[in-house]
N, C-alpha and C positions, 0 to 999 in steps of 0.2 A: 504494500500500500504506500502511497505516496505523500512528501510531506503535508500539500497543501490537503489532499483527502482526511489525512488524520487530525488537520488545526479543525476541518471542517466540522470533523462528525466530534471534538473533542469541544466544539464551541457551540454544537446543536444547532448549527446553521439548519433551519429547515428552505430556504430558497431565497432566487436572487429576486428583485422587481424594478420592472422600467415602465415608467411612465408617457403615452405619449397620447395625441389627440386620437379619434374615436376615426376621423377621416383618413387616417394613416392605414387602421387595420387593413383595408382591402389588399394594401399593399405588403403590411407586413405577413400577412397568410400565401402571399405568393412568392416573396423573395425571402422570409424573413424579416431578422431585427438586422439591418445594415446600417455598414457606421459613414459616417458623416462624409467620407472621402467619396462611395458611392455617390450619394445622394449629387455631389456639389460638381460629379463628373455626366452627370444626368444620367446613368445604369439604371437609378429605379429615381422615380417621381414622389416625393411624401414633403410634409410640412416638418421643418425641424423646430426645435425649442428652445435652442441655445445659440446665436448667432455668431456670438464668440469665439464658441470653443477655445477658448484660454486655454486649454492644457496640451493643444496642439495637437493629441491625438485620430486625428481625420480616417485614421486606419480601425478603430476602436471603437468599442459601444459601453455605454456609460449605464452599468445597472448597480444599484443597492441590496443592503444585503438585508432581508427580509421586510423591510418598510422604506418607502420612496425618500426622497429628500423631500422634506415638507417644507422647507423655507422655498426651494425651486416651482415646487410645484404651485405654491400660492400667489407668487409673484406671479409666475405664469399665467394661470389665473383670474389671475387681475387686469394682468395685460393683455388677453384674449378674452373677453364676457362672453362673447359670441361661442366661444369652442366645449366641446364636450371632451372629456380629456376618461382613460382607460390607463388600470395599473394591472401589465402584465407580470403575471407571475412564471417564472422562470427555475428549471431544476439545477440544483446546485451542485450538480455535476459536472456543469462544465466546468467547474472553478478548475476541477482538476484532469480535463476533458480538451480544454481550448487552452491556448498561452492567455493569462492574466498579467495585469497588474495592479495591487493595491494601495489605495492612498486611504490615509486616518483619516481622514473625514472629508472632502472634495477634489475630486481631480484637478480641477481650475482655481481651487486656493491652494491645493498643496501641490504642486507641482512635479515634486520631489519622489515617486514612488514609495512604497514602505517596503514592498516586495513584488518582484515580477519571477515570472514561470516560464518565460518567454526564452 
């Protein structure tokens, strides 16, 4: 077993969760959750939520570990009244299934990784 599987099951991670608008799924059911690099090369069509992307990661997908970021998601919220927004819940397999990497608490504040798999 592997080390991130064992922090996993040793920290009761029960899954991961991304957030995005309601108008995204048609898309995420046929491509998946694709990271930002797709999206901004036109591969697939979807509304993103973070225009910044601070953390530079354009190759990457930004999920949380069993509860969304609720400071993001409210802002968001705020700044779209019009949007119906969906928190996909996600198995926590891939942690140790896909290359990761983890930041203590935002990718776009922390810049810094805590740990990558990569």
């Amino acid at each position: 077993m592997n080390e991130i599987r064992r922090a996993a099951e040793a920290l009761e991670i029960p899954f991961l969760v991304h957030f995005t608008r309601t108008t995204n799924l048609p898309s995420i059911f046929q491509h998946g959750i694709v990271p930002r690099g797709h999206l901004t090369a036109g591969q697939v069509e979807a509304q993103t939520n973070d225009e910044l992307r601070l953390d530079c990661q354009l190759g990457a997908n930004c999920l949380s570990v069993a509860f969304p970021n609720a400071k993001m998601l409210w802002k968001l919220r705020q700044e779209n009244p019009g949007s119906n927004w969906v928190v996909l819940i996600i198995s926590r397999t891939i942690l140790w299934e896909m290359p990761c990497a983890f930041c203590a608490y935002n990718a776009a504040a922390d810049l810094t990784p805590i740990f990558s798999t990569s």
